[in-house]
C-alpha positions in Angstrom: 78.8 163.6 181.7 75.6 165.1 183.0 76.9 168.3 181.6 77.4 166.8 178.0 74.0 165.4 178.2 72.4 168.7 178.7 74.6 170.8 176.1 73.5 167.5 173.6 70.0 168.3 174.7 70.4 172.0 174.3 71.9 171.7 171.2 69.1 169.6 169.6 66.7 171.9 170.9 67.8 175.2 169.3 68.0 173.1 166.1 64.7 171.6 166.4 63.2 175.4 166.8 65.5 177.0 164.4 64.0 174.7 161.8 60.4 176.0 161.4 62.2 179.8 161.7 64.4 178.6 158.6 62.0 177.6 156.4 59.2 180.8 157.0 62.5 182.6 156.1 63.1 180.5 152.9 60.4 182.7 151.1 60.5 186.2 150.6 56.7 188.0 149.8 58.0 190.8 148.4 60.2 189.6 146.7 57.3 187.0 145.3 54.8 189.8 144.7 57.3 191.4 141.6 57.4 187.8 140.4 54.1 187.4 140.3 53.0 190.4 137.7 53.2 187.6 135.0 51.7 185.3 136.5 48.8 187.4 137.0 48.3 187.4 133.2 47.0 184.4 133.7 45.8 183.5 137.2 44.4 187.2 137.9 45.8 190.1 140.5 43.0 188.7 142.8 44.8 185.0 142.3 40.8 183.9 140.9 41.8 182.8 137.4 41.2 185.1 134.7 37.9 184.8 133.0 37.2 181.0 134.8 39.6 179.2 132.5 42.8 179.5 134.9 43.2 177.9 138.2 42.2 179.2 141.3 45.2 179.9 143.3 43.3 181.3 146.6 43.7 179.0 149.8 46.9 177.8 149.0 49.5 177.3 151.8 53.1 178.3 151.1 54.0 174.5 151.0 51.5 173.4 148.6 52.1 176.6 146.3 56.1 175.2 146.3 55.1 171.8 145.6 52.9 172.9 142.6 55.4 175.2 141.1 58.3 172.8 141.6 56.3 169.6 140.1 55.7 172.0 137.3 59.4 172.5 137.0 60.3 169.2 137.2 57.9 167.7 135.5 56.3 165.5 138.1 52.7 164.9 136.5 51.7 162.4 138.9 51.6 165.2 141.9 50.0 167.2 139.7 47.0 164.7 138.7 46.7 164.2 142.1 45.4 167.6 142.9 43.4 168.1 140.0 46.0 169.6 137.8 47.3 167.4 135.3 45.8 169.2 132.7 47.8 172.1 133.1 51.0 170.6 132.8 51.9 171.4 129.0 50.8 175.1 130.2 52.8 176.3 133.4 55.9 174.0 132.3 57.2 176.5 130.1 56.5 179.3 132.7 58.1 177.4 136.0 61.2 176.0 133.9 62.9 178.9 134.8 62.1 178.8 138.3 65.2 179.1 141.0 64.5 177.6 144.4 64.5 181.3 145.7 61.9 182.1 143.1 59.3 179.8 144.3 60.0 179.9 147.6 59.2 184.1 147.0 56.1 182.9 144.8 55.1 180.6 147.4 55.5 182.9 149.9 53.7 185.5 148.2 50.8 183.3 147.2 50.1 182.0 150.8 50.2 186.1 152.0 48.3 187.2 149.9 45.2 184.4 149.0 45.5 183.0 152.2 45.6 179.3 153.0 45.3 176.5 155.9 45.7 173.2 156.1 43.6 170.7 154.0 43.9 172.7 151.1 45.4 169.8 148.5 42.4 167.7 149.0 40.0 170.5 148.7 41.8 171.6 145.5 41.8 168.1 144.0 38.2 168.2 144.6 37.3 171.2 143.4 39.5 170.1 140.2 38.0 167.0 139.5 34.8 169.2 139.4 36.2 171.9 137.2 37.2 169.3 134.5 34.4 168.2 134.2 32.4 171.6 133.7 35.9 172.6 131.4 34.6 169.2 129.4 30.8 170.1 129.2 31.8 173.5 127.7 34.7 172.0 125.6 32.1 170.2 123.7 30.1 173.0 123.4 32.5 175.2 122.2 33.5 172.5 119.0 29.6 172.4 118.3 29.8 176.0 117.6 32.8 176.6 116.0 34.2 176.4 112.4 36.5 173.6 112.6 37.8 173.7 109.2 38.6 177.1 109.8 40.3 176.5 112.6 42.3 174.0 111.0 43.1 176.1 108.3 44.3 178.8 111.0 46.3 175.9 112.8 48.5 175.1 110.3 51.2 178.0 110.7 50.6 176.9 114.6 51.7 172.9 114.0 55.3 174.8 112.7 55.9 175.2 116.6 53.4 172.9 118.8 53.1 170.1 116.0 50.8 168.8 114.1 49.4 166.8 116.8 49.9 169.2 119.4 52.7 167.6 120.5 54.8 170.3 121.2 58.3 170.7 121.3 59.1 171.4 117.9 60.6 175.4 117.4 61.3 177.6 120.3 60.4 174.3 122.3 57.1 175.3 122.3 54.7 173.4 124.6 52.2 170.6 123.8 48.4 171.8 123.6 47.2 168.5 123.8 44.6 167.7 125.8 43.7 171.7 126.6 40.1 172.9 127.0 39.1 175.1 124.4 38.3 177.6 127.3 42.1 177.9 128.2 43.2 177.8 124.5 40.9 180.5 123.9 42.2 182.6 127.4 45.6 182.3 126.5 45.8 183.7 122.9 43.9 186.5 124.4 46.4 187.4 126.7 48.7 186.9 124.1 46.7 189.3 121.7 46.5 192.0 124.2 50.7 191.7 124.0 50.9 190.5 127.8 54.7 189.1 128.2 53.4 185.4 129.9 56.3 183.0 130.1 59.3 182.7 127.6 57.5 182.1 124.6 56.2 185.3 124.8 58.2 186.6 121.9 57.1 184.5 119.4 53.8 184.3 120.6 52.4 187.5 120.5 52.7 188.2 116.9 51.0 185.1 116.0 48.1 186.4 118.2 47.7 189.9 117.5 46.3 190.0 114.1 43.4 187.1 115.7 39.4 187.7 115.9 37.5 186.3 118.3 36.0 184.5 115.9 39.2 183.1 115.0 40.6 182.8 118.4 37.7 180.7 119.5 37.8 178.2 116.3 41.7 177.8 117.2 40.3 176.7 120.2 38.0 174.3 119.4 40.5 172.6 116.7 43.4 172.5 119.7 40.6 170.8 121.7 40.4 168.0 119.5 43.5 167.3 117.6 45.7 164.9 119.6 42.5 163.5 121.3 40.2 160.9 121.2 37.5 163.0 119.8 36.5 162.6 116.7 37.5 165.4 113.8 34.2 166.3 112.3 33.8 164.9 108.4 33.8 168.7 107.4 37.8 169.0 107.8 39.7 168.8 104.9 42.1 166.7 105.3 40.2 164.2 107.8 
C-alpha cells in the first residue's frame, strides 16, 4: 500500500511538472516569426504599430498574445473590450479567422520572444487603450473637420458594394464592417493596401480598389468611414443626407 501511495504521488508529480514544459512547447517562435511577415503590415517589424494607428503589440506575454488572437478568431468582443480593444474587432477578424491553434500558439510565441512581456500586462494594455481611444477620438474629429466629406462619399459608394452602406460589412467577399473605425486606421490600412502589401484574405480584392487612391482621397474615405454607421452627425454638405 505504502508503495502504491508513493508511485500515485510520483505519478502526479511528473504530470504536475510536465504541464508547464507542455505548454512553453505549445508555441513555436520560429515558426511564428514567418507568420508574422503580414502581420507586420500592420503592427510594424518592431511590433510598435505602424504610423500610431495600429496597436502596440510590445509587452505582451505569450498567454495574453493567444487570448487576443483567439478572441479575435472567435469572436469574443467582450475580452476584447476589456483590454482596450474592442475597436479592432471588425479589423483583425478577418485576419485571425484563419488561425489554427498551432498558428497562434507560434504567433504567440513569437510575439512574447521578440517584444518581450511580464505579468500585468492586460491591465496595463487596457489602460493604455482606454487612453489611445480617446486621443484616436480627438484626431477622428479633426480629421472630418478637414476633409471633403462629400467627396468621400462620392468615393464610398463603389466601397458600400462590399462593406455596406452602413459599414456593416459582410456583404461580397465577406468583407468586414468599418463601423466604428477611426479615420486614422481607415486611412493606415488603404495605405498598406495601396502600397500592394498582401494583409489578410481580402487582400485580393482590396488592393485594386486602393491603388489608383490619393492621399487626398485616401484621407476623405477616411473621414466618411468615420462617420457613417455612427452617431455622428453627416455634415448638411452630403448629398444625399
Amino acid at each position: 500500500m505504502k508503495q502504491m501511495r508513493r508511485s500515485l504521488i510520483a505519478l502526479a508529480a511528473s504530470g504536475m511538472l510536465a504541464a508547464p514544459l507542455l505548454a512553453q512547447a505549445a508555441g513555436d517562435p520560429a515558426a511564428g516569426k514567418e507568420k508574422y511577415a503580414t502581420c507586420a503590415a500592420c503592427h510594424g517589424a518592431d511590433g510598435m504599430g505602424q504610423g500610431g494607428a495600429f496597436p502596440k503589440l510590445t509587452g505582451l506575454t505569450e498567454d495574453e498574445a493567444a487570448k487576443r488572437l483567439t478572441a479575435y478568431r472567435e469572436g469574443d468582443k467582450e475580452y476584447l473590450k476589456s483590454v482596450g480593444l474592442g475597436d479592432r474587432y471588425g479589423t483583425m477578424a478577418p485576419n485571425a479567422a484563419g488561425l489554427s491553434d498551432d498558428d497562434v500558439a507560434n504567433l504567440a510565441a513569437y510575439i512574447a520572444e521578440e517584444f518581450g512581456g511580464d505579468a500585468g500586462g492586460e491591465s496595463a494594455s487596457a489602460e493604455q487603450g482606454d487612453g489611445a481611444n480617446q486621443g484616436e477620438a480627438d484626431a477622428t474629429s479633426q480629421a472630418i473637420a478637414q476633409a471633403d466629406i462629400k467627396r468621400g462619399s462620392a468615393l464610398y459608394s463603389s466601397c458600400a458594394i462590399c462593406h455596406g452602406e452602413q459599414a456593416e460589412g459582410g456583404h461580397l467577399f465577406n468583407a468586414p464592417a468599418l463601423k466604428g473605425l477611426p479615420a486614422s486606421q481607415v486611412a493606415s490600412l488603404l495605405k498598406v493596401y495601396r502600397k500592394g502589401t498582401e494583409m489578410g484574405p481580402n487582400s485580393y480584392a482590396m488592393i485594386p480598389q486602393a491603388t489608383h487612391l490619393t492621399d487626398a482621397d485616401i484621407n476623405n474615405l477616411a473621414a466618411y468611414v468615420a462617420i457613417i454607421g455612427t452617431d455622428q452627425k453627416v455634415p448638411a454638405n452630403v448629398e444625399g443626407n
